[in-house]
N, C-alpha and C positions, 0 to 999 in steps of 0.2 A: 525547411519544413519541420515541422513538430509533431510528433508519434505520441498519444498517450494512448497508454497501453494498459489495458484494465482484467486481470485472473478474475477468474468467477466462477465457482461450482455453487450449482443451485441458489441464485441470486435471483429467481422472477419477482420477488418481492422487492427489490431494492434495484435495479439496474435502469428501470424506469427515473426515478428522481437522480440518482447519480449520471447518467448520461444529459437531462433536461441540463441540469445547473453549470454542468460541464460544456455545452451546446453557448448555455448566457456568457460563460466567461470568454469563451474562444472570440465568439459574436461580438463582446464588448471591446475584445484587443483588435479585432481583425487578421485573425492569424490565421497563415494558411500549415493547415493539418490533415491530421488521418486519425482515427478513433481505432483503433483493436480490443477487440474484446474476447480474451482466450478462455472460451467455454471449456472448461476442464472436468470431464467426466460426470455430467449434468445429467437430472434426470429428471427435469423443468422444463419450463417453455424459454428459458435463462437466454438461448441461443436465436430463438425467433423475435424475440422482445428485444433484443439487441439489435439485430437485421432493424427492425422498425425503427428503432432510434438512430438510424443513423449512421452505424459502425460497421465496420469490417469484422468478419467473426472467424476464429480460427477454431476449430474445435480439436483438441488434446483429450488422452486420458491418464494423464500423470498422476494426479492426487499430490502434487508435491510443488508447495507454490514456486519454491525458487526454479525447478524446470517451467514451471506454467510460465512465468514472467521471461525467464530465457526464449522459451517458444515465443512469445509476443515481440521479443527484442529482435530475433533473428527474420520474424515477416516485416518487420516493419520497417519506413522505408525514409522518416524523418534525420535529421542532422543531430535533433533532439528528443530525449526519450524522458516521459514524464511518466511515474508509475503511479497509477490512482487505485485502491481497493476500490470493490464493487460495493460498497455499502459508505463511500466516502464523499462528499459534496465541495468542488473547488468553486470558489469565487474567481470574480474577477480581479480585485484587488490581492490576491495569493497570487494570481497565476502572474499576474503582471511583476511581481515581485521577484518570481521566478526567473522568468526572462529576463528581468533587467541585471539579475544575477549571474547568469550565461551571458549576458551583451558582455559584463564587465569582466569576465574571465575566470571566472569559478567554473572549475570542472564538474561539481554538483553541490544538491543541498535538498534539504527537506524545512518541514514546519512545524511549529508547535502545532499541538492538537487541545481542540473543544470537541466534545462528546456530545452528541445530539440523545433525544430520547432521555427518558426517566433517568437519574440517578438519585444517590444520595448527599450527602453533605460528606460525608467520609469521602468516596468516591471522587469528587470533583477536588476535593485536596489531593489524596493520592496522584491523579493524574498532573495537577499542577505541579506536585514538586517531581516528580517525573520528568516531566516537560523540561522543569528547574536540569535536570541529571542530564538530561540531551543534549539541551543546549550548550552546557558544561563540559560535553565531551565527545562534542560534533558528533552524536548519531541521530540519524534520520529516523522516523517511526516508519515505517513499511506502509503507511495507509498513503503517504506521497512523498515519492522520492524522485528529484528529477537530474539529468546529466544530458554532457554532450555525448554524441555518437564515439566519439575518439574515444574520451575516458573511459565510458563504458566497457568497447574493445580493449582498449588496453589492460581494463581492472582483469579481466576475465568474466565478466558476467558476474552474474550472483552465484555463491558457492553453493552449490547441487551438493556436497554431502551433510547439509543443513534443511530438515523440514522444518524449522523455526530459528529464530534469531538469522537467518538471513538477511536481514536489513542491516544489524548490525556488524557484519561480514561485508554488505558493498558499500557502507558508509567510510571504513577502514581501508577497503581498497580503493575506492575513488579520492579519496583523501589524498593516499601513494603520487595520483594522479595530477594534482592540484589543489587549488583551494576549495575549500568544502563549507558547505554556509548554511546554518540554521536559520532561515529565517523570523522575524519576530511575528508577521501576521499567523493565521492557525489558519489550520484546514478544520473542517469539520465532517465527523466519522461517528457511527454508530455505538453505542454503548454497550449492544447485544452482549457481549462476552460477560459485562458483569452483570448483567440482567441474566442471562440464561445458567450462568455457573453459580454455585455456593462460595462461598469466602474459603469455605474448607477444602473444595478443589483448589481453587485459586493455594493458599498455603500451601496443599501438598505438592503443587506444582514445584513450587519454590524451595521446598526441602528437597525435593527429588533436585534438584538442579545445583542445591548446596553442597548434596551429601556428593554428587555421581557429575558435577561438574559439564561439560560441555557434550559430553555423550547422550547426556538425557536430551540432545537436539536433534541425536543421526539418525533417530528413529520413530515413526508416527506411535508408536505402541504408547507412549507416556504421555503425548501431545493433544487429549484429547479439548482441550480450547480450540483448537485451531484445527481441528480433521476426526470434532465426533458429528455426530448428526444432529444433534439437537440447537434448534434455534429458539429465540425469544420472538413472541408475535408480538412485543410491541411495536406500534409505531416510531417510526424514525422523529 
């Protein structure tokens, strides 16, 4: 069976369309699964609107996604654990790519990503040559990452003393594990982050991270992309 496993603090805006498309891919393989949805200290209807869609819902108050996505790994109850963000949209042709990647012995992998929602021309280059840098050095992007049950346990989970770049933490230990595979098709995930931040947060992110190195990850204080309050109302 197949566990995906989806974190989400205050996602009532977006957990509707990522569980539908999630629903068509599953539908179109025929696979049998469990949907978890680990409401993390929500203060949305994030948790009922999940219930509705379909999923099992775990509620946490972590604020810290690699426990959030741990918490989801340890209720769930799949051979295989697919990590999807709440604002990410899997196809069937991704997911199938997935599995056939698990059929053939790969302890995990992830995908290239397309960006849903407004960007710019700068922006879709950035991401591309990114994308370029992943593939280059087998790391998964956090928006979907999938593995067996084994490797999983074996990696030790996602490392908890990481409030960010924890993808690139179980990309490295699942790797430890076995083969590890970037997929060529892309998942598609929301653009929010460069819509809602300035270029000059984004920068200062990345000096903060130049000057103070891996530290600037142990703790939410700097991390405000990924654990401030502020979203973008545009559409997906």
């Amino acid at each position: 069976m197949i566990s995906f496993i989806i974190p989400a603090h205050d996602e009532a805006s977006e957990i509707h369309g990522t569980l539908a498309a999630l629903h068509a891919a599953i539908a179109a393989l025929s696979l049998e699964h469990e949907i978890v949805v680990v409401a993390d200290a929500c203060n949305d209807d994030t948790a009922a609107l999940a219930r509705a869609g379909g999923a099992r819902v775990l509620v946490v108050d972590h604020r810290h996604i690699a426990a959030t996505r741990n918490s989801g790994a340890r209720h769930a109850r799949g051979d295989c654990l697919v990590f999807v963000d709440a604002d990410t949209c899997v196809d069937a042709t991704l997911l199938r790519a997935a599995m056939s990647a698990l059929r053939d012995g790969a302890a995990g992998g992830g995908a290239l990503v397309r960006l849903s929602g407004s960007t710019t021309g700068y922006q879709r280059i950035a991401v591309r040559v990114l994308g370029w840098v992943f593939r280059a050095t087998a790391i998964a992007p956090g928006c979907f990452i999938f593995c067996t049950r084994a490797a999983f346990d074996s990696a030790g989970g996602f490392d908890e003393r990481y409030f960010a770049g924890e993808d690139v933490a179980i990309s490295r230990a699942l790797a430890r594990q076995g083969r590890f595979v970037i997929l060529r098709e892309s998942v598609s995930t929301s653009a929010r982050k460069l819509r809602t931040f300035t270029a000059r947060e984004h920068l200062r992110l990345l000096l903060q991270f130049a000057l103070r190195g891996r530290r600037v990850l142990h703790s939410r204080r700097h991390l405000h992309l990924w654990y401030a309050g502020r979203r973008s109302d545009d559409p997906r």
